[in-house]
C-alpha positions in Angstrom: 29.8 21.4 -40.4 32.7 19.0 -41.9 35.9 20.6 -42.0 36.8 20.0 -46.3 40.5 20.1 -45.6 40.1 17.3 -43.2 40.9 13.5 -44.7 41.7 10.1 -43.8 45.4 11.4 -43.4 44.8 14.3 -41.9 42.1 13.8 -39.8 44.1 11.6 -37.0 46.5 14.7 -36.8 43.8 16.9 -36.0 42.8 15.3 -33.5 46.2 15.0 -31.9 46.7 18.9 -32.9 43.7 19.8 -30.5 44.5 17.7 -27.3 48.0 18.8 -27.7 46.9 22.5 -28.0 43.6 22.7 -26.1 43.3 20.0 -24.1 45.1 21.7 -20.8 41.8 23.5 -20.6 39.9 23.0 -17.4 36.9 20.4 -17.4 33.7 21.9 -15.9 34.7 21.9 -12.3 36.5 18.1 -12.3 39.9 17.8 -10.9 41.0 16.7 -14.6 41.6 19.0 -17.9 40.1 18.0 -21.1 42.6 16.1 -22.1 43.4 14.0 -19.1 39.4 12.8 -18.8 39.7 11.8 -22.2 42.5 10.1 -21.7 41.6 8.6 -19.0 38.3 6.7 -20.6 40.4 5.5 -23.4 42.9 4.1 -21.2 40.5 2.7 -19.1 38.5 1.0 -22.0 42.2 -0.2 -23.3 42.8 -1.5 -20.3 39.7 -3.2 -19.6 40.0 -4.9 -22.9 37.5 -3.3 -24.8 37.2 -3.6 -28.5 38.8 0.1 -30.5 35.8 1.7 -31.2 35.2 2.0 -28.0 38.5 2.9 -26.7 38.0 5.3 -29.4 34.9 6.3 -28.8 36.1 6.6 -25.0 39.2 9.1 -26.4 36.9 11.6 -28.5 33.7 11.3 -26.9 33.9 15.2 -25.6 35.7 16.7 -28.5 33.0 18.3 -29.5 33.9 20.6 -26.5 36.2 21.9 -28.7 34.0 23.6 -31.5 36.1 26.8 -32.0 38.3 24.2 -33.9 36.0 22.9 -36.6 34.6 26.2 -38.6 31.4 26.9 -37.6 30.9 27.6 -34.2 32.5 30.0 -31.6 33.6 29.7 -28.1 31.9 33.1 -27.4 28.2 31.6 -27.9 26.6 32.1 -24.7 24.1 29.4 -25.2 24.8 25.5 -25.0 26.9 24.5 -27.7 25.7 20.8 -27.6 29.1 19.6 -27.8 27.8 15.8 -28.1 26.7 16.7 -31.5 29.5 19.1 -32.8 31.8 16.2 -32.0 29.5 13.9 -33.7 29.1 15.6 -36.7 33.1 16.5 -37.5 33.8 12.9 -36.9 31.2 11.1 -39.1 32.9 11.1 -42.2 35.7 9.4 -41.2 34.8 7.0 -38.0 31.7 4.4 -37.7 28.3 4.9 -36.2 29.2 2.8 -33.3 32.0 5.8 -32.5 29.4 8.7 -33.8 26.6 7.5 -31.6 28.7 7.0 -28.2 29.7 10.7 -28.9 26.3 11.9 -30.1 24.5 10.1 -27.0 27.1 10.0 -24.1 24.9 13.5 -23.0 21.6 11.5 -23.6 22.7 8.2 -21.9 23.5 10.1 -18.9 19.9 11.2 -18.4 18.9 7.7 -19.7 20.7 5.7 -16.6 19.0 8.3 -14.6 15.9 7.1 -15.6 16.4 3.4 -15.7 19.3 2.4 -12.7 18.2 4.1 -9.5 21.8 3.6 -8.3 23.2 5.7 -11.0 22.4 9.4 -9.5 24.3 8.4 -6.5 27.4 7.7 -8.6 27.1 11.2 -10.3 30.2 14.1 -9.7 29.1 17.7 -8.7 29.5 19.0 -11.9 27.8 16.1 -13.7 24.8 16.4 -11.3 24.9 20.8 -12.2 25.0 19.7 -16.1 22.1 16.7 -16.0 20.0 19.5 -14.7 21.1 22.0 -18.0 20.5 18.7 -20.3 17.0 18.3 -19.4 16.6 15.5 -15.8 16.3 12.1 -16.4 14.2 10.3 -19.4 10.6 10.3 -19.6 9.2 6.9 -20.1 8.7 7.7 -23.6 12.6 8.9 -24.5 13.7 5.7 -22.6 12.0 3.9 -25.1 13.0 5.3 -28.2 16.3 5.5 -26.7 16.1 1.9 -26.2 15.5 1.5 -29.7 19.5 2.7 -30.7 21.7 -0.3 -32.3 24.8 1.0 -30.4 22.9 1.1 -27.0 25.2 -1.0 -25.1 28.8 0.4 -26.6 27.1 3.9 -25.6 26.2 3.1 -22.2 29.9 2.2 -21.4 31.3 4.9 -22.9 29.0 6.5 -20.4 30.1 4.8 -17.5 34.3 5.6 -18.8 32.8 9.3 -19.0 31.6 9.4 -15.9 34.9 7.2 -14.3 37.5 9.2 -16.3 37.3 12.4 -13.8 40.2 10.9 -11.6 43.7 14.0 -9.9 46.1 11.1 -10.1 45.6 8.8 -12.4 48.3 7.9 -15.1 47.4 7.7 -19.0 49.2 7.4 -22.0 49.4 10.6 -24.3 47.3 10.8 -27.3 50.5 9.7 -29.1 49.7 6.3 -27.8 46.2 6.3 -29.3 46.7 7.5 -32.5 47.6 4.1 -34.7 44.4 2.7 -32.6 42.0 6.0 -34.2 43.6 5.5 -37.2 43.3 1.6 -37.8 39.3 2.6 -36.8 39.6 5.3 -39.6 41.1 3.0 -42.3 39.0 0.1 -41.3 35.6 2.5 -41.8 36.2 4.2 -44.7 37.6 0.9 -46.4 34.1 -0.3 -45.5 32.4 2.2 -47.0 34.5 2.6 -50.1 
């Protein structure tokens, strides 16, 4: 599904290239666009001091939304796209598994908290109550505790919580401009890791 004109200088432009283009487009029935709930996790998780991968994984967490973009799939497929792994996938060459997993999983950890925090349903939008229904309910006992078994647990499970907090009419952010050095010092540091 990787884009092969996409690389480590290209792929941070992208990126920017889609929120500027697309990401006016509404969000599933939140007071926000695309781009502005994005936005609003990253700026959130900046805010609140968290490390970049997270503020990263925060930014690009529903890009997947935007599969039309990478190739292979079309925005004319009537059945779920799974977004949480179409971002996934076009962002694993270049970006850690910490940053991979929070987008892979943000749609699983949702059901997960279901499961585990009794508080959490309360706590749910509309829209995000419409869409846990479409994902499959909460857990079973048994996918909590596979789920469990994930390294990145925790980093997902916040950007879980900056998903579900990022769905604010008023709020201020940064444009993407702001993030960019920040996705591409996570980038660099990656694939310098993996060279």
């Amino acid at each position: 599904m990787t884009r092969p004109d996409l690389t480590r200088d290209t792929i941070v432009p992208f990126l920017a290239d889609i929120f500027e283009r697309r990401g006016g487009e509404e969000y599933l029935g939140e007071p926000v666009t695309m781009a502005e709930h994005m936005l609003q996790g990253a700026t959130m998780a900046e805010r609140g001091g968290l490390p970049e991968d997270i503020v990263v994984a925060a930014l690009l967490h529903d890009i997947g939304h935007f599969t039309s973009e990478f190739g292979t799939f079309s925005m004319d497929d009537t059945e779920d796209r799974h977004h949480e792994d179409a971002g996934a996938e076009v962002l694993a060459p270049f970006f850690p598994s910490i940053v991979t997993d929070c987008v892979r999983y943000h749609v699983a950890a949702k059901r997960y908290l279901c499961a585990t925090r009794p508080d959490y349903f309360a706590r749910l939008s509309d829209a995000s109550v419409h869409s846990l229904k479409l994902q499959g309910g909460p857990m079973t006992d048994e996918e909590v505790a596979a789920f469990e078994e994930n390294p990145n647990l925790k980093a997902i499970v916040q950007v879980r919580y900056l998903d579900d907090a990022g769905k604010m009419a008023d709020m201020d952010t940064p444009g993407f401009a702001h993030f960019a050095p920040v996705v591409q010092r996570v980038v660099d540091a990656h694939l310098e890791e993996t060279a």
